[in-house]
Structure formats: C-alpha cells, structure tokens
N, C-alpha and C positions, 0 to 999 in steps of 0.2 A: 451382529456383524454387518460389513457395509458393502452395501449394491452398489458397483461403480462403474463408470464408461467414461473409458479413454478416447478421445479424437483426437487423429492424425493424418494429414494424407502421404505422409510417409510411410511403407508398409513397413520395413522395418522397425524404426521408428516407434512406430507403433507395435510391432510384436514384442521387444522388446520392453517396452511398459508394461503390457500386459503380463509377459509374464515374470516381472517382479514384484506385479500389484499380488496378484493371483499366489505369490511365493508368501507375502504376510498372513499372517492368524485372521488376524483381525477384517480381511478382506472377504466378504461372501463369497460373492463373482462378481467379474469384471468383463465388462462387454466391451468392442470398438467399433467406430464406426472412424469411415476412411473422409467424410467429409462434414461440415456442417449444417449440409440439409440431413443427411442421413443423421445428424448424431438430434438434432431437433424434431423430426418424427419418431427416434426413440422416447426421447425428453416428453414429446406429445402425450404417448402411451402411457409414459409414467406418471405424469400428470392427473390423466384422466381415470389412470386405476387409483390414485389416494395416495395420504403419504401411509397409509401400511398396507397394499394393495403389494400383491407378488411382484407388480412389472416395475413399481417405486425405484427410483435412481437416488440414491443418497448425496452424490458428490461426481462431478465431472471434473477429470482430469484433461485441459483444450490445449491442443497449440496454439500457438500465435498466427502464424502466419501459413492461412490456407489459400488454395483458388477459392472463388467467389468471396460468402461471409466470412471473415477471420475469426478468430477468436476472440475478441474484443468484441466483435458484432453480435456472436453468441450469447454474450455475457450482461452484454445491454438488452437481450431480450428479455433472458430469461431474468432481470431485475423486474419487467412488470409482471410477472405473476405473485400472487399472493403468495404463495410458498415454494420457490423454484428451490434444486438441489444447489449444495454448497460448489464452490467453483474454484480449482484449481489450477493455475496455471503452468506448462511444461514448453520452454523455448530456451531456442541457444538464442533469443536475442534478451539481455537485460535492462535496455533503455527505453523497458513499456512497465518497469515496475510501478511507476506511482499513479499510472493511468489504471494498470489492474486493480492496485488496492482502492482505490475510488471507485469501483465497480466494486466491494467489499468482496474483492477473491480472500481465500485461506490461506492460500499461500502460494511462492510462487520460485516454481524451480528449475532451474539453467539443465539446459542440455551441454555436455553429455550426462544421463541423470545416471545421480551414483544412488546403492540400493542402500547405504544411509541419511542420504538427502531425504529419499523419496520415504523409507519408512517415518520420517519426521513429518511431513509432510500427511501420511497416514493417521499418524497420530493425535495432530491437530485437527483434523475432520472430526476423526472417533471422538472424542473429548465433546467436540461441539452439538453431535450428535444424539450420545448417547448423555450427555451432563445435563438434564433436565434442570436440574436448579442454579445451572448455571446463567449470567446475562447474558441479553441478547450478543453478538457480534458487533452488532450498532452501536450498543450503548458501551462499549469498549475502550477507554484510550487511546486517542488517534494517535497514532504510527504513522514513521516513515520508513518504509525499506529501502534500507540500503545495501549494494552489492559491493563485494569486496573477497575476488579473488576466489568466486564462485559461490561464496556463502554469504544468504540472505542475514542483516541483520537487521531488527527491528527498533528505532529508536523513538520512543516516545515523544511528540510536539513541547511537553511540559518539560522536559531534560533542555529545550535548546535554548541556550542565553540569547546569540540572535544570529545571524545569515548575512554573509558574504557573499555577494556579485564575484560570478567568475565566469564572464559572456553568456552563455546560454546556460551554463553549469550555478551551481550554487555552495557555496561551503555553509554547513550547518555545524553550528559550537556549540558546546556542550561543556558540564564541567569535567568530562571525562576526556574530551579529546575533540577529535573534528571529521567530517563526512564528506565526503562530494558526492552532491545528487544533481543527475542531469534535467534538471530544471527552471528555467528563467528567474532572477528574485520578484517577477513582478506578476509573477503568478502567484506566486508563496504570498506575498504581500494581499491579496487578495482574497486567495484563500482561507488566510489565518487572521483577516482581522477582525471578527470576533472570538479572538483569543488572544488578545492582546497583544499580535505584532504590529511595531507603526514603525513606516521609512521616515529616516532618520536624513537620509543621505542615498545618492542615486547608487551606491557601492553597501549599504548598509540597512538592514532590517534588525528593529531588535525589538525583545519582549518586553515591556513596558514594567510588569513587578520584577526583571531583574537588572533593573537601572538604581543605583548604587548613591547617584551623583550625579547633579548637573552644571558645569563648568562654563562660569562667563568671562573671558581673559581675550580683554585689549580688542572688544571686538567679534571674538571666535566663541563660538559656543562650544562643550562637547560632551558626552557622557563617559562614566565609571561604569563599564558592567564587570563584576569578578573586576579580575586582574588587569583589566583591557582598558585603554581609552579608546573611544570614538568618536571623529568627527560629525557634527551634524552640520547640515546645511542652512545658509540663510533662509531658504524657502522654507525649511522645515522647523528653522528651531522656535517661533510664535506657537504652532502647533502642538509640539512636541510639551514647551513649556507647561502650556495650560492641559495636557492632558496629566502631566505630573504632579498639579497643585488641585487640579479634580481629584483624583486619586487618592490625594493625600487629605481632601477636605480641606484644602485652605483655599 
C-alpha cells in the first residue's frame, strides 16, 4: 500500500484531498503539509530513512501554485536525488501540463479534483510502484498531455503526423484527429528533433517518416502527409530535400 503526502497551502483544499486519498484501498496514509518547505523536510525524513524505511513517502501529490517554492520548484529538486518519490500533480491551472511531464510527473490532475480523476491517478502510482518488472518511467514513450474539458489525455509523440503554429498554441495531427497544446511550434521543433521532426515552414512542423510525397510544381515545393498537402518554404525545402533522399539512401 502507498505512503503519500499531499501539499497545499490551501486548507481546504487540502483536507479535501486528503481525505479522498485516505477513502482508496490502495492508500496506506496520507500526510499534508500546508507549504513546500514543510512538505521538503518531510521528503528529507523519507529520504533518509530508505526507500522501505517507515517514514518512506511513495508519491507526492503538489499544487502548483504556492507562496515561496511552487510546485514545479519542488519537483525540480527532488529530480536530483537518486531515488526521489513519484510526483503528482493537483491544480486548477492546466497550462503547466507539459512543463510537468518534462519533470517526469505521473500524472496530472485539475482541480476541482473529482474522486474518479484522482483514483486513476492512484492507480498509475500503484502500478509503478508496486510493478517491478515493469520499465522504467523514462524509458516510456514520450507523451504529450493534453487537456480537454478537464480530462488529461495522453498522446504519444510517435501518433503525431506533424504540428500546426497557432501563436503560442500548437495543433498536433494525428491520424485520429487533432490537439491543441499551449505551446510555441518552436519549442516542439527543438525539442523533437531527434525524433524526427523538421520545420518545413514557419506555420508547419512535420515527422519526416510520415512524408508521403515531395512535390516540385512551377517553382513551389510541397509535401504529402496522409491526406494533407503541405507547404514548404524556399528556406526549407534544400534541407528538407536532402533529408528525404538520406533517408531513403539515395
């Protein structure tokens, strides 16, 4: 069963979590601490008693947004220890999702939290936990979370055909459908380019194995992905060319 501490500096808030953590099976105890020095002198203890030591913390469920360290600050600490507890995210704000998951949180859930959000959320810890012969978290397929109407979905990097500029927002395609995640294309482009996304065009990022087609007409260059034409840019498309006949070995 799993050792766990909630931070909030919301008392509420925070009772509230508590006890719907404390209401699952699967929960040992669940502790709070009302800020994140207090919730990191716990974290301390647990540390230093072992990961199967009594005062062990399994899993931290943070808010986002505290006085002093946030919970994002939290979360970047306890990444340098060797074996810090698993980290879950609890906030009514959803435009820190992909900063969380880059800080390899669990998961990450909107307030107002409902107690089928949260037992899901429960249940991805236990799994990780308790699944020894399961792989790491790291070694995982990278995900993006995306929110929609309170519910986190998780869409694999390898699903997205390519990405759409939409100002600071981004549309992610897929052959299922389409995302918007609040994040610049030119961060994604940076992020993902050893996964083979290359900008095509100042409005377009695409996956390079799901290029279909490359189209030279009167001039214009453009690509086939699926169903889609795409423009590429004069800047881009010498580049783009020759990563496609690399590829292909010619």
């Amino acid at each position: 069963m799993l050792r766990v501490l909630a931070v909030d500096d919301e008392e509420p808030a925070l009772g509230e979590l508590l006890y719907l953590l404390r209401a699952d099976p699967r929960v040992r105890t669940a502790e709070g601490a009302g800020d994140a020095t207090a919730a990191l002198r716990r974290i301390g203890r647990a540390l230093e008693s072992g990961p199967d030591g009594e005062e062990r913390v399994d899993v931290v469920f943070l808010d986002i947004h505290m006085p002093g360290l946030t919970g994002l600050d939290v979360a970047r600490l306890l990444a340098g220890f060797a074996r810090p507890p698993l980290v879950v995210f609890v906030t009514a704000h959803e435009g820190f999702a992909l900063t969380a998951f880059d800080l390899k949180a669990v998961d990450y859930v909107l307030k107002p939290v409902r107690r089928e959000r949260l037992a899901e959320a429960v249940r991805r810890v236990h799994e990780l936990v308790h699944a020894a012969a399961a792989p790491p978290v790291a070694a995982a397929p990278e995900q993006v979370p995306v929110e929609l109407g309170g519910v986190t979905r998780f869409v694999p990097v390898d699903d997205i055909a390519y990405v759409e500029a939409h100002g600071d927002y981004a549309r992610l395609h897929t052959d299922h459908g389409s995302h918007l995640v609040r994040i610049p294309l030119s961060t994604l482009e940076e992020r993902w380019a050893d996964r083979g996304f290359v900008r095509i065009h100042r409005s377009h990022l695409v996956a390079l194995d799901r290029v279909e087609e490359l189209r030279l007409d009167g001039g214009t260059t453009s690509v086939r992905v699926g169903a889609t034409d795409l423009a590429v840019s004069r800047r881009h498309a010498r580049h783009l060319r020759d990563l496609l006949m690399r590829r292909a070995g010619g």
